[in-house]
Backbone atoms as SQL, in Angstrom:
CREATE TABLE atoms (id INTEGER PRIMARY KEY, chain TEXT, resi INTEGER, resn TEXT, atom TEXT, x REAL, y REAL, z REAL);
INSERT INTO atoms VALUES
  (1, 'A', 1, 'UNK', 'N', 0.646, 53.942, 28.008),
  (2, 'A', 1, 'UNK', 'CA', 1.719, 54.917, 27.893),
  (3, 'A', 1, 'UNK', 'C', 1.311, 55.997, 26.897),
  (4, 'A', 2, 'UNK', 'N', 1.680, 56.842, 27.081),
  (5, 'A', 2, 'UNK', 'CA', 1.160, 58.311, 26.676),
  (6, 'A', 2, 'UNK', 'C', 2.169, 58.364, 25.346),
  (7, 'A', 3, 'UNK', 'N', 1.780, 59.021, 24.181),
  (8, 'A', 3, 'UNK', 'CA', 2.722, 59.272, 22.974),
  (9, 'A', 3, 'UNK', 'C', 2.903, 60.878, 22.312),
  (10, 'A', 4, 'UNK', 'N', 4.065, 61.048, 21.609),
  (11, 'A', 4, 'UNK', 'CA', 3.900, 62.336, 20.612),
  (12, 'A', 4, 'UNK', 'C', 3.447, 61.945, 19.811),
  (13, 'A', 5, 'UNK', 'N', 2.770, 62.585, 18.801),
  (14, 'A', 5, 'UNK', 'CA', 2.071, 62.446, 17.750),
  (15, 'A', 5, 'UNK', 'C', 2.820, 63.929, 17.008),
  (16, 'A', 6, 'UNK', 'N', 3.673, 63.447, 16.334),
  (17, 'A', 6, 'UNK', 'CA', 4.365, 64.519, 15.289),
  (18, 'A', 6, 'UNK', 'C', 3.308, 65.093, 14.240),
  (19, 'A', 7, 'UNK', 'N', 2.789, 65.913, 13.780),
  (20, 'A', 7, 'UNK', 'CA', 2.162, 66.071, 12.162),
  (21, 'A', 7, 'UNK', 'C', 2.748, 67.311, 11.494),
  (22, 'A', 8, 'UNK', 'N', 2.301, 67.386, 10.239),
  (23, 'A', 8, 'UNK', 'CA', 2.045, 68.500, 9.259),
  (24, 'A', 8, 'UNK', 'C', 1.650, 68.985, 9.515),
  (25, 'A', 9, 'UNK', 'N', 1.169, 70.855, 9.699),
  (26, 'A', 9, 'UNK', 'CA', -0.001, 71.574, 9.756),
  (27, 'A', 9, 'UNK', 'C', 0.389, 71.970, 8.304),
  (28, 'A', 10, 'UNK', 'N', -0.467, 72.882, 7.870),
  (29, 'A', 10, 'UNK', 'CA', -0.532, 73.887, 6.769),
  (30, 'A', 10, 'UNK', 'C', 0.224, 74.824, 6.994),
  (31, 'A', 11, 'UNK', 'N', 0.871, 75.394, 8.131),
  (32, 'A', 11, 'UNK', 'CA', 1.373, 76.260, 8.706),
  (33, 'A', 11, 'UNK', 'C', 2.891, 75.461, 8.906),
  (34, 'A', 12, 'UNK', 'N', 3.050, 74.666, 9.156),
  (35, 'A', 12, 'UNK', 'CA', 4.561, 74.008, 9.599),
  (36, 'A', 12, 'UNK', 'C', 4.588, 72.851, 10.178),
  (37, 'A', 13, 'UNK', 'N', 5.228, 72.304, 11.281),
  (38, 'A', 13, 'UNK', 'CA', 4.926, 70.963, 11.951),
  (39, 'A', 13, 'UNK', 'C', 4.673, 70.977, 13.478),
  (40, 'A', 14, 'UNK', 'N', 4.086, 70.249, 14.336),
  (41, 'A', 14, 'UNK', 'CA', 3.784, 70.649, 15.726),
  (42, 'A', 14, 'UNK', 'C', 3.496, 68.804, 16.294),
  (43, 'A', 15, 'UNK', 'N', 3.255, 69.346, 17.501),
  (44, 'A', 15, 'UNK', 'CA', 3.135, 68.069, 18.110),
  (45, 'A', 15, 'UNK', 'C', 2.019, 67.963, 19.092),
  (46, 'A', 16, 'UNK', 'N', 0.953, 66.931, 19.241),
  (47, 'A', 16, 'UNK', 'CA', 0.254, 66.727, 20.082),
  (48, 'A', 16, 'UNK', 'C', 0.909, 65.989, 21.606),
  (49, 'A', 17, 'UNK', 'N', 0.816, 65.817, 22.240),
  (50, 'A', 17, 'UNK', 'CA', 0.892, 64.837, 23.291),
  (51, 'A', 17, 'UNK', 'C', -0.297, 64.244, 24.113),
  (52, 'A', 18, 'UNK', 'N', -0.127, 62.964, 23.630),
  (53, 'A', 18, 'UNK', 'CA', -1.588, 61.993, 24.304),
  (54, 'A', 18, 'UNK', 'C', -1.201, 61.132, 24.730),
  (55, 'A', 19, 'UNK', 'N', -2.628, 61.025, 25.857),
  (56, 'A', 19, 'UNK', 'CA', -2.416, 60.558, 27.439),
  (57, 'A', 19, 'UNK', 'C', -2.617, 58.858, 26.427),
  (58, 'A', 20, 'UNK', 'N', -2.796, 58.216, 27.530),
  (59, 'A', 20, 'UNK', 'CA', -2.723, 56.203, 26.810),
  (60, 'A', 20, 'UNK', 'C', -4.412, 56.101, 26.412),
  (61, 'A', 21, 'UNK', 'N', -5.258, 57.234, 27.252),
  (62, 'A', 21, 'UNK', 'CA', -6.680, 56.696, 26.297),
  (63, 'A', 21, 'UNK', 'C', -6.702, 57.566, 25.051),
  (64, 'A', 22, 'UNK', 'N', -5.711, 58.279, 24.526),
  (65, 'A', 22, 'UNK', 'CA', -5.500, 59.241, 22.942),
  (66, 'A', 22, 'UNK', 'C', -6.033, 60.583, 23.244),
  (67, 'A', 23, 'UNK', 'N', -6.219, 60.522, 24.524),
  (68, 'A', 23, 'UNK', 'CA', -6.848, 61.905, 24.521),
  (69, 'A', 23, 'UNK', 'C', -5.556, 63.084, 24.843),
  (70, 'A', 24, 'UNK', 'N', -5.937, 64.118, 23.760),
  (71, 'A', 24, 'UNK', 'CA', -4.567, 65.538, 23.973),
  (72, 'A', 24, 'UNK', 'C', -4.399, 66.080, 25.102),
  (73, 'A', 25, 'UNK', 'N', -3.285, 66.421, 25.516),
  (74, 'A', 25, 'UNK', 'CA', -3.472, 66.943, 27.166),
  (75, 'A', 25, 'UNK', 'C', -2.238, 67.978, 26.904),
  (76, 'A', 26, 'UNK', 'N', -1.635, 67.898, 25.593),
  (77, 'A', 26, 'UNK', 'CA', -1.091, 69.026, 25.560),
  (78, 'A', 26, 'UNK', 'C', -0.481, 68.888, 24.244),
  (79, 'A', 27, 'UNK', 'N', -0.381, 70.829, 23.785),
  (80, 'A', 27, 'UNK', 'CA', -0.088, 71.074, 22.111),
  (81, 'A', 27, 'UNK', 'C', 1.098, 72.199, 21.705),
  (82, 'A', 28, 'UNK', 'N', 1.694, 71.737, 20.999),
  (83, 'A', 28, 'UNK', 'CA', 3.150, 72.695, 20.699),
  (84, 'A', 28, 'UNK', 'C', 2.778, 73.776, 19.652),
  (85, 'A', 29, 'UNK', 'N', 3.553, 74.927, 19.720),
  (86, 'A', 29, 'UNK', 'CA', 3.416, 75.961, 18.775),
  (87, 'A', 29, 'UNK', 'C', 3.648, 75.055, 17.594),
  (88, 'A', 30, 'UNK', 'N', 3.238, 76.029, 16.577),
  (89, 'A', 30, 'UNK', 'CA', 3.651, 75.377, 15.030),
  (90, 'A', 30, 'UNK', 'C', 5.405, 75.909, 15.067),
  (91, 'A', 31, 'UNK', 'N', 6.045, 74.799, 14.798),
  (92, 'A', 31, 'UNK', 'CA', 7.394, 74.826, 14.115),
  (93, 'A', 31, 'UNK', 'C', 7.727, 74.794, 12.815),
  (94, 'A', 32, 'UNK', 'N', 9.103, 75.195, 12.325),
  (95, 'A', 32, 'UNK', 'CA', 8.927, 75.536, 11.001),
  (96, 'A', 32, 'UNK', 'C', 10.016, 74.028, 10.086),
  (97, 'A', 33, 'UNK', 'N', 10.688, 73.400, 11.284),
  (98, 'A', 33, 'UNK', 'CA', 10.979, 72.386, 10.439),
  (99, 'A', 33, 'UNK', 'C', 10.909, 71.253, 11.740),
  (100, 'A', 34, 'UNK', 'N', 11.338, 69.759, 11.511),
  (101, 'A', 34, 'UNK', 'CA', 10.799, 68.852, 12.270),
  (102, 'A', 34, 'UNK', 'C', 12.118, 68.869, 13.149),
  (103, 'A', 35, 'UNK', 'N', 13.579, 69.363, 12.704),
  (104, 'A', 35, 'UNK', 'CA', 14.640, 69.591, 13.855),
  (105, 'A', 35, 'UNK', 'C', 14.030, 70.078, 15.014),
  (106, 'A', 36, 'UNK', 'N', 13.516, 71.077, 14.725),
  (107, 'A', 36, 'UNK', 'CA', 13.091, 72.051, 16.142),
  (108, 'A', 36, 'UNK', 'C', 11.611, 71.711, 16.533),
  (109, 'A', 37, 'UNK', 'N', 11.104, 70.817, 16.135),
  (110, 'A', 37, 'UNK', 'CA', 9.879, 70.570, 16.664),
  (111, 'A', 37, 'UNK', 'C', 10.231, 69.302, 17.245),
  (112, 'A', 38, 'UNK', 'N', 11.125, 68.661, 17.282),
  (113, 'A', 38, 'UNK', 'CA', 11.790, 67.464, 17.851),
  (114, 'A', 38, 'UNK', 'C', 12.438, 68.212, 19.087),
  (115, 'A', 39, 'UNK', 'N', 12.893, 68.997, 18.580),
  (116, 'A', 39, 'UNK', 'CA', 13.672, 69.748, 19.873),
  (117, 'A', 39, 'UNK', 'C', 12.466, 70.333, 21.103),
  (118, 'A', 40, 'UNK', 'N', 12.037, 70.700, 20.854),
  (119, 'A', 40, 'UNK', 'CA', 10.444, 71.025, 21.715),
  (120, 'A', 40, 'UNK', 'C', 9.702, 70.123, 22.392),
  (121, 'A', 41, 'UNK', 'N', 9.822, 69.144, 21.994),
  (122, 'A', 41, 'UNK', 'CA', 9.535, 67.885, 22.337),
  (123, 'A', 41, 'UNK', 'C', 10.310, 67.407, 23.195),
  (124, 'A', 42, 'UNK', 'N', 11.474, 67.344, 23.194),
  (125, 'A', 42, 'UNK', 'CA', 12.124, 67.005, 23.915),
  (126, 'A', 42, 'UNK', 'C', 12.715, 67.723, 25.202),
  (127, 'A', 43, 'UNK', 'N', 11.992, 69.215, 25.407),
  (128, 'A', 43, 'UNK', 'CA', 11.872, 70.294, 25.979),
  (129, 'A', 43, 'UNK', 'C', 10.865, 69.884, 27.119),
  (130, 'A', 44, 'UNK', 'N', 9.813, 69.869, 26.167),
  (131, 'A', 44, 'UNK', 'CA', 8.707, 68.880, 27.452),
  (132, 'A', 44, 'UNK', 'C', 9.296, 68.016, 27.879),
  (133, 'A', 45, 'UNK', 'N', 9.993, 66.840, 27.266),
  (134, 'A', 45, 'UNK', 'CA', 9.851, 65.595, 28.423),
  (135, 'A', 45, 'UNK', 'C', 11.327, 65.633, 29.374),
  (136, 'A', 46, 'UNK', 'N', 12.156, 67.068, 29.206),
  (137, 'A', 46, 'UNK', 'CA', 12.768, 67.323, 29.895),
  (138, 'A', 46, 'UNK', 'C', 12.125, 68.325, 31.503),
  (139, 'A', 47, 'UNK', 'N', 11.471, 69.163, 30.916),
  (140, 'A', 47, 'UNK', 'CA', 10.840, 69.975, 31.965),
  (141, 'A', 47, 'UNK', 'C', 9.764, 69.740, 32.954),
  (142, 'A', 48, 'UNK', 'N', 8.849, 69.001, 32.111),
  (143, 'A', 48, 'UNK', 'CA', 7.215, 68.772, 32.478),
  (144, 'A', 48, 'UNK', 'C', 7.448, 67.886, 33.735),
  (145, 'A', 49, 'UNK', 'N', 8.325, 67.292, 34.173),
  (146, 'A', 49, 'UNK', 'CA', 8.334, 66.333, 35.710),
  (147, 'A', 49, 'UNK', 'C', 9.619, 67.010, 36.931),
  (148, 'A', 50, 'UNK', 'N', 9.815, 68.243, 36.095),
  (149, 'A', 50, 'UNK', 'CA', 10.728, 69.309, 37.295),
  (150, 'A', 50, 'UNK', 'C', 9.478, 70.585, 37.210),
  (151, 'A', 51, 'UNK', 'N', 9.193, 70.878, 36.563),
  (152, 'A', 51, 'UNK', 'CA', 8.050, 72.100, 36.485),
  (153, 'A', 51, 'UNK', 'C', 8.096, 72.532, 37.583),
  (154, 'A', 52, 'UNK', 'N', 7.790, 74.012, 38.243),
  (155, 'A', 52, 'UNK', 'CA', 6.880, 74.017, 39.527),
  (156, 'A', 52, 'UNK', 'C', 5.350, 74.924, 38.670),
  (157, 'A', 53, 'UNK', 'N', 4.205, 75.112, 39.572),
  (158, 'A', 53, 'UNK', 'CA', 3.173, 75.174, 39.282),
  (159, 'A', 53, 'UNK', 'C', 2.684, 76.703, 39.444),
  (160, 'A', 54, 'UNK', 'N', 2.303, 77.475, 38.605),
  (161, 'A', 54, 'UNK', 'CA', 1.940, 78.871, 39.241),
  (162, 'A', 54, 'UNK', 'C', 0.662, 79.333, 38.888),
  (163, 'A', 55, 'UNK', 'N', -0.173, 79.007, 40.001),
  (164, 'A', 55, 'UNK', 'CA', -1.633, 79.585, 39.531),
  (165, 'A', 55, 'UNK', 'C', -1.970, 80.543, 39.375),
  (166, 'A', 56, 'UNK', 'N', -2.359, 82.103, 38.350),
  (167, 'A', 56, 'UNK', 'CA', -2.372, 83.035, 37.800),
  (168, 'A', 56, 'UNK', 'C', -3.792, 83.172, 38.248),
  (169, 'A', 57, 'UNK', 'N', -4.709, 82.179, 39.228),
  (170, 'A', 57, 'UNK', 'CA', -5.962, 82.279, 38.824),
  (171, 'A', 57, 'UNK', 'C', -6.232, 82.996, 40.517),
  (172, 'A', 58, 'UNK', 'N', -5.458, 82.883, 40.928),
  (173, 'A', 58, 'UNK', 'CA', -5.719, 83.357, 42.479),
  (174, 'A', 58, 'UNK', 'C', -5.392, 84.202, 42.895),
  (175, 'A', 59, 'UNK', 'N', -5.843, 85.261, 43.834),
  (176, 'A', 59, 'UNK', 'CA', -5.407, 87.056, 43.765),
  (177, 'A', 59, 'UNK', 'C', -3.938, 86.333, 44.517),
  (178, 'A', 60, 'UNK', 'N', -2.720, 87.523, 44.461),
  (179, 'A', 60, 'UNK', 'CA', -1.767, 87.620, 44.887),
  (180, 'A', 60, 'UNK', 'C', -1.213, 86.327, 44.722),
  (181, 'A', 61, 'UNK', 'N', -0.898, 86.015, 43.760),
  (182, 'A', 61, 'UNK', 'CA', -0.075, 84.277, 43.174),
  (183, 'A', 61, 'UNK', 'C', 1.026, 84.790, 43.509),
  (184, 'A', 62, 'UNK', 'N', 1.418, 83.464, 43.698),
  (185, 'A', 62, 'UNK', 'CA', 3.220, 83.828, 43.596),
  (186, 'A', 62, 'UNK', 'C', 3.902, 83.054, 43.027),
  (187, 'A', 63, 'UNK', 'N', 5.094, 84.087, 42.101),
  (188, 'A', 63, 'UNK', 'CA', 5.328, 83.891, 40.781),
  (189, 'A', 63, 'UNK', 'C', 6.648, 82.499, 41.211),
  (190, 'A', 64, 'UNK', 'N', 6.269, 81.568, 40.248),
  (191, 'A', 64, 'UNK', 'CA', 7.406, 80.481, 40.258),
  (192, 'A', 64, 'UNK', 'C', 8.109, 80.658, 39.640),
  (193, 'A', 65, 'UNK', 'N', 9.395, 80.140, 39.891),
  (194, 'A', 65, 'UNK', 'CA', 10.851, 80.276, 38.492),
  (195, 'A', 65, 'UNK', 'C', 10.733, 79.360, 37.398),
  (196, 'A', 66, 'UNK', 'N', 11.119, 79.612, 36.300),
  (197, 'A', 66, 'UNK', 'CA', 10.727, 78.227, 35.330),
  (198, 'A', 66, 'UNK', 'C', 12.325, 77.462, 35.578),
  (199, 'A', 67, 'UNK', 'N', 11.573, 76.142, 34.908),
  (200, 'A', 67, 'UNK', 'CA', 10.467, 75.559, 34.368),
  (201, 'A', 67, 'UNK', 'C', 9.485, 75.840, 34.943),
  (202, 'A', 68, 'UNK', 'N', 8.455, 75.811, 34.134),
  (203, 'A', 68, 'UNK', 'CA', 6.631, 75.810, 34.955),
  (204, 'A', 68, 'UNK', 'C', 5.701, 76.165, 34.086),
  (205, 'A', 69, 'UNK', 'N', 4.637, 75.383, 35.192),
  (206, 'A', 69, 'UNK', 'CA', 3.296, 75.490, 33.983),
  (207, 'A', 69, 'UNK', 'C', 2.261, 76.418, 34.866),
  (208, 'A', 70, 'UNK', 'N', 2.397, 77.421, 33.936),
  (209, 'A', 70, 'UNK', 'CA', 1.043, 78.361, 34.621),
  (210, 'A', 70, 'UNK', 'C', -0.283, 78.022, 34.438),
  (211, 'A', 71, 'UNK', 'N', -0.643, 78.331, 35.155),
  (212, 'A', 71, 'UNK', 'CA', -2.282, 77.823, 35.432),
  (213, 'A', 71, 'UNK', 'C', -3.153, 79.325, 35.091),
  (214, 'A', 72, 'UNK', 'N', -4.275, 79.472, 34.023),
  (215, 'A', 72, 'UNK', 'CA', -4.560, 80.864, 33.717),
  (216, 'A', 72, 'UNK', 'C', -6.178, 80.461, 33.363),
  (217, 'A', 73, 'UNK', 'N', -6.910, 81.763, 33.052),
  (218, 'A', 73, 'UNK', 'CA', -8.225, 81.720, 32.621),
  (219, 'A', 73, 'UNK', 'C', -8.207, 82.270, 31.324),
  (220, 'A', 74, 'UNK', 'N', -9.002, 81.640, 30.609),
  (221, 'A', 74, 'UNK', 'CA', -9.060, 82.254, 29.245),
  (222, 'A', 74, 'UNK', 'C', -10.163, 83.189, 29.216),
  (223, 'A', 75, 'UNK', 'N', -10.241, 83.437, 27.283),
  (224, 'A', 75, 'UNK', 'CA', -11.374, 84.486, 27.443),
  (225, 'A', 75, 'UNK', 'C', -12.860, 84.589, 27.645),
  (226, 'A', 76, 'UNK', 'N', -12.732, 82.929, 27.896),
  (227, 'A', 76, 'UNK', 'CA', -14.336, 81.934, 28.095),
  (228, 'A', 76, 'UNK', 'C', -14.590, 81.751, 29.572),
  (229, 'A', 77, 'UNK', 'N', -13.903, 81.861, 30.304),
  (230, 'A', 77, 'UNK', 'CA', -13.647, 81.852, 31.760),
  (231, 'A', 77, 'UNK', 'C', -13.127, 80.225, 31.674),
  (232, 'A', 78, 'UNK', 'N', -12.561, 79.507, 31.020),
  (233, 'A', 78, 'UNK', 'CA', -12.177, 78.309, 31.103),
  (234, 'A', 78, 'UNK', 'C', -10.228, 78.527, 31.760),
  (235, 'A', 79, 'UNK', 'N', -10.531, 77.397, 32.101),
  (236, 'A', 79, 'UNK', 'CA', -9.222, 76.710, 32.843),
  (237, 'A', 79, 'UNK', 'C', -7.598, 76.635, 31.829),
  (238, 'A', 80, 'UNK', 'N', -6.750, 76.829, 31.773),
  (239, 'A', 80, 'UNK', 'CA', -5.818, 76.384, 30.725),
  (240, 'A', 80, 'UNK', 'C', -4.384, 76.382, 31.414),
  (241, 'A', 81, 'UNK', 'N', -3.651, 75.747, 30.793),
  (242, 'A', 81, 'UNK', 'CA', -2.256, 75.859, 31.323),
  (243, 'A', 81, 'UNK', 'C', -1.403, 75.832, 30.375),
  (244, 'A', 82, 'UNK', 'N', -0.191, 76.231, 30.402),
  (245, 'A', 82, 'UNK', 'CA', 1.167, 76.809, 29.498),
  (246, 'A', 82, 'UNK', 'C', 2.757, 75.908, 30.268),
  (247, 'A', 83, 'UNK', 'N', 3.271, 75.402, 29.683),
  (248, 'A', 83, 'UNK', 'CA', 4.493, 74.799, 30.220),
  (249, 'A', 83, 'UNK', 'C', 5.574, 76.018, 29.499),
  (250, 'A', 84, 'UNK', 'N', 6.133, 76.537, 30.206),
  (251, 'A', 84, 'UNK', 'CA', 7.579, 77.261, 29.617),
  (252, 'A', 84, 'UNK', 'C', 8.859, 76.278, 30.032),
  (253, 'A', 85, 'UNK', 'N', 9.279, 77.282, 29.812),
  (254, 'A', 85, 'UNK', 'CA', 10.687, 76.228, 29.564),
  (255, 'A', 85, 'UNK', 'C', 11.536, 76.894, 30.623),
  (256, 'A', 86, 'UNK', 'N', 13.122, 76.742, 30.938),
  (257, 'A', 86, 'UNK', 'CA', 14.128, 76.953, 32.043),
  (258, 'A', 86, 'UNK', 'C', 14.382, 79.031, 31.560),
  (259, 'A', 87, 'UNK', 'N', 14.101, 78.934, 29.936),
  (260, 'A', 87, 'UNK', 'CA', 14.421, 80.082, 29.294),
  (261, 'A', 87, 'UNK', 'C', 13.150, 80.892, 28.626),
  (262, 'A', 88, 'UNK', 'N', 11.837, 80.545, 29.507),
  (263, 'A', 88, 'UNK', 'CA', 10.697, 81.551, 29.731),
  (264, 'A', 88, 'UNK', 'C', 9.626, 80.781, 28.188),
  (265, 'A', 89, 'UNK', 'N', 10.077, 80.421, 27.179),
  (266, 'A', 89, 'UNK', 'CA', 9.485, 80.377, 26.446),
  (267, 'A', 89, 'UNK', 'C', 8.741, 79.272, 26.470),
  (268, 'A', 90, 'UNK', 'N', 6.983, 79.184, 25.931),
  (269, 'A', 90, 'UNK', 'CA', 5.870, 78.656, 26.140),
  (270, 'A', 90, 'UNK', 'C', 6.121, 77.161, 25.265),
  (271, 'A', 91, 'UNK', 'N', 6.375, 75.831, 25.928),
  (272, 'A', 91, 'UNK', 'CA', 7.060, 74.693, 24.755),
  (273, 'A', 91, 'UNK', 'C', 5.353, 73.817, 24.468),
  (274, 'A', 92, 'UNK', 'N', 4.496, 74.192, 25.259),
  (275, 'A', 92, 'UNK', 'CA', 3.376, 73.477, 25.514),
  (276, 'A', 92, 'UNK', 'C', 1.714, 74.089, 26.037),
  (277, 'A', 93, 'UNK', 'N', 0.646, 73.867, 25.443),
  (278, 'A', 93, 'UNK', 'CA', -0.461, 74.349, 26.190),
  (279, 'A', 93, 'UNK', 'C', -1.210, 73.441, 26.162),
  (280, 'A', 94, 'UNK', 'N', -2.952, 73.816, 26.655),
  (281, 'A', 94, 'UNK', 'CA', -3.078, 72.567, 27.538),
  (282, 'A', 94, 'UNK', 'C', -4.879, 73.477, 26.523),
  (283, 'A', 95, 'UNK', 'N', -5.659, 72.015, 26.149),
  (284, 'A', 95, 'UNK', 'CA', -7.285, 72.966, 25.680),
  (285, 'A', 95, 'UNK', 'C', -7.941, 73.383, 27.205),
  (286, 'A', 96, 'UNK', 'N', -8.854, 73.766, 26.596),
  (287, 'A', 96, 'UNK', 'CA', -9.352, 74.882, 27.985),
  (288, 'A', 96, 'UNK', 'C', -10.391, 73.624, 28.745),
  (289, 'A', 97, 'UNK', 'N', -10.480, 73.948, 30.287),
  (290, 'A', 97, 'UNK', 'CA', -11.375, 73.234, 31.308),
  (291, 'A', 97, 'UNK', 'C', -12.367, 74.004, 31.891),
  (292, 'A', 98, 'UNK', 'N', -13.280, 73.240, 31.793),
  (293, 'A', 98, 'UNK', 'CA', -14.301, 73.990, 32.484),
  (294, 'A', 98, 'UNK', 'C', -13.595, 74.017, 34.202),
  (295, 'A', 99, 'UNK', 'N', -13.255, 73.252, 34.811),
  (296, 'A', 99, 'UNK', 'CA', -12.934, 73.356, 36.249),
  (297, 'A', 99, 'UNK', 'C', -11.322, 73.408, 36.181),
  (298, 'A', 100, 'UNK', 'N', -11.074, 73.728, 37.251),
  (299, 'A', 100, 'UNK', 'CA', -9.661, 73.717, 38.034),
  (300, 'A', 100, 'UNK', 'C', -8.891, 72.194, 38.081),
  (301, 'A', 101, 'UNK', 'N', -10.161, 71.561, 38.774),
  (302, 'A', 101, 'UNK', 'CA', -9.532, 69.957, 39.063),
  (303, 'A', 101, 'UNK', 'C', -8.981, 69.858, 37.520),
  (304, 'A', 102, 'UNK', 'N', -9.868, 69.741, 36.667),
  (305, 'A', 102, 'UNK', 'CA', -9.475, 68.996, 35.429),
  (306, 'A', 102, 'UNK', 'C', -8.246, 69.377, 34.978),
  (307, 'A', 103, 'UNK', 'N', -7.925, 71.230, 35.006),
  (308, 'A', 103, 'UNK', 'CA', -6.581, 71.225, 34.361),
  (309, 'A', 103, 'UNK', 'C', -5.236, 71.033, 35.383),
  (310, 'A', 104, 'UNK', 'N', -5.609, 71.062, 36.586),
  (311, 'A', 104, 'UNK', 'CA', -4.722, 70.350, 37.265),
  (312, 'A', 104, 'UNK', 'C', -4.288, 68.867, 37.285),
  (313, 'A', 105, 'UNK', 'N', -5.417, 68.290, 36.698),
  (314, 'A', 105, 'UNK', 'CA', -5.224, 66.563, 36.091),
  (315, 'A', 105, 'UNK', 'C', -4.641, 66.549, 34.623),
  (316, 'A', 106, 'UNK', 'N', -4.544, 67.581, 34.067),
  (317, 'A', 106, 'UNK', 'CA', -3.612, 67.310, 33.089),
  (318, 'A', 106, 'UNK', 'C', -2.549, 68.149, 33.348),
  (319, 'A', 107, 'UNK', 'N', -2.212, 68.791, 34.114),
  (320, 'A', 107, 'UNK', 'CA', -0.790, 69.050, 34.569),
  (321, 'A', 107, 'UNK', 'C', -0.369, 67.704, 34.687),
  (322, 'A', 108, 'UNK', 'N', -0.857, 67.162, 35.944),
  (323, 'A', 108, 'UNK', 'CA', -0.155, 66.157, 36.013),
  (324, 'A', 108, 'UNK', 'C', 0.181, 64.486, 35.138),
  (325, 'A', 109, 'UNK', 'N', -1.221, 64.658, 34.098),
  (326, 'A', 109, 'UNK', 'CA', -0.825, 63.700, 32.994),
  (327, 'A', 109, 'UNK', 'C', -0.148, 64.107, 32.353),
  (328, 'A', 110, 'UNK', 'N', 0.534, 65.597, 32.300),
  (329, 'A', 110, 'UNK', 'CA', 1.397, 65.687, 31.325),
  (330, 'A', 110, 'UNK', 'C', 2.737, 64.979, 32.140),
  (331, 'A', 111, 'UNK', 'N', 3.063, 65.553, 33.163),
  (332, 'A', 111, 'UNK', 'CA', 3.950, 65.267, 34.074),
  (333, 'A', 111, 'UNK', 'C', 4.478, 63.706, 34.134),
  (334, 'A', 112, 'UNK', 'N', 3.652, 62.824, 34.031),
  (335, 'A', 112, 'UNK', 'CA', 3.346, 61.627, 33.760),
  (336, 'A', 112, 'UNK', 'C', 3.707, 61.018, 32.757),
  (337, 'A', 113, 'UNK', 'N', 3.234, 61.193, 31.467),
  (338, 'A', 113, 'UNK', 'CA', 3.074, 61.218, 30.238),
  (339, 'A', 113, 'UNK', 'C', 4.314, 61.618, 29.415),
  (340, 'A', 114, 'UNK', 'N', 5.027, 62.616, 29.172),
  (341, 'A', 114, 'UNK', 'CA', 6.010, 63.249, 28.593),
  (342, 'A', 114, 'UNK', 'C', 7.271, 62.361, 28.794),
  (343, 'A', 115, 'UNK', 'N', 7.864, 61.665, 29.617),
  (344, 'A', 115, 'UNK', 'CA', 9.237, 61.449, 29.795),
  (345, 'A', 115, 'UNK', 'C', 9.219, 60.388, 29.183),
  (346, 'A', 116, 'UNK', 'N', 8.081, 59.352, 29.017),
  (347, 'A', 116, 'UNK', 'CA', 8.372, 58.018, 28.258),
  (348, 'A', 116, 'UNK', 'C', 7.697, 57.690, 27.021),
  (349, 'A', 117, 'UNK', 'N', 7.044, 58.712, 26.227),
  (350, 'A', 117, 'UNK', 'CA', 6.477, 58.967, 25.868),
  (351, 'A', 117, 'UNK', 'C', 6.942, 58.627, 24.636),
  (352, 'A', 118, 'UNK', 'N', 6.131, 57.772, 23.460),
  (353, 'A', 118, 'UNK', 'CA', 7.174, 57.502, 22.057),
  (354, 'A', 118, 'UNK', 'C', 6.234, 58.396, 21.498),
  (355, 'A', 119, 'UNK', 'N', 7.175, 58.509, 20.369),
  (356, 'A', 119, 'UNK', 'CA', 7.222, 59.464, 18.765),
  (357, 'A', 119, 'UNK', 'C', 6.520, 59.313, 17.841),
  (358, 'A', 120, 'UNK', 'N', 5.604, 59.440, 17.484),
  (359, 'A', 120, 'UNK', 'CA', 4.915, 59.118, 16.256),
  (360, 'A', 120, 'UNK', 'C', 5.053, 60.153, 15.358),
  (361, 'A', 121, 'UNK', 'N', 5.055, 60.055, 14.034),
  (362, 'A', 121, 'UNK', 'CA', 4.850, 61.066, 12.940),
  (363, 'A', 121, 'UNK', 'C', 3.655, 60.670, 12.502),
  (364, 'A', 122, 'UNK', 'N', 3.099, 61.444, 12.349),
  (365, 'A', 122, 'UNK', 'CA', 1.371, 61.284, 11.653),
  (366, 'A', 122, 'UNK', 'C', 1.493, 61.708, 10.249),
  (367, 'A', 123, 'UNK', 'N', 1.049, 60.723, 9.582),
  (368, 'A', 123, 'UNK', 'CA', 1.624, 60.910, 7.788),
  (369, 'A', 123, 'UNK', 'C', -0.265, 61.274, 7.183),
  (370, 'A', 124, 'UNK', 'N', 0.011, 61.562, 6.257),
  (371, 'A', 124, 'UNK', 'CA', -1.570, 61.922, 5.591),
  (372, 'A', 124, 'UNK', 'C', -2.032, 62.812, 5.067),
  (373, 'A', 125, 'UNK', 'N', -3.131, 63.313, 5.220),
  (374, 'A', 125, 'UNK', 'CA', -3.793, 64.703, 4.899),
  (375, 'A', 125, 'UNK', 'C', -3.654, 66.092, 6.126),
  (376, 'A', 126, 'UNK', 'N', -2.836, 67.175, 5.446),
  (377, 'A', 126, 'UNK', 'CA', -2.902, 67.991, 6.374),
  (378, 'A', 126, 'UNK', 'C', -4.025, 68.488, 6.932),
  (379, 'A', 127, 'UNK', 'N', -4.425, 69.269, 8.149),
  (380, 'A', 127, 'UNK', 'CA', -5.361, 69.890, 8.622),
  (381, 'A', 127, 'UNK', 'C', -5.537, 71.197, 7.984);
């Protein structure tokens, strides 16, 4: 089963989400207190299994309504994806893929992953 991983940044608090082998498959803006980074969280594991999918990477896409996770190229030519929310704003991103398949496999581990997903706070040394 896939978990949040709450932490500290230096910047504020944010959240990882990892799949059951710990690996990140998706990362929250920095928040400025743990109310609303709880709330974000709970944004994903409301949205991420209604989502629809909009690939940005293909001429003439067509645009989905949110929820949804866009599918985009970065400035490396790598793969990445963005979950918004019902009210446009970005609750989740995804690190960059060299291929398509891959970030389409973590679309769907997020999809997967997010709704049952327990809470961790990560206590320690900030990053």
């Amino acid at each position: 089963m896939g978990k949040f991983v709450v932490r500290t940044v230096p910047s504020g608090i944010k959240f990882d989400l990892k799949a059951a082998n710990s690996q990140v498959i998706a990362t929250s803006e920095v928040y400025n207190s743990e109310a609303s980074c709880l709330k974000g969280l709970e944004s994903v594991r409301k949205n991420a299994p209604i989502a629809n999918v909009e690939d940005q990477t293909v001429e003439d896409f067509k645009t989905a309504v949110n929820p949804k996770f866009e599918i985009y190229t970065d400035k490396k030519g790598e793969f990445r994806f963005r979950l918004k929310a019902r009210n446009g704003e970005i609750i989740a991103t995804s690190e960059g893929y060299v291929a398509k398949a891959g970030c389409l496999n973590g679309i769907e581990s997020v999809r997967k992953n997010a709704p049952d997903a327990e809470i961790v706070k990560e206590t320690g040394a900030a990053e």
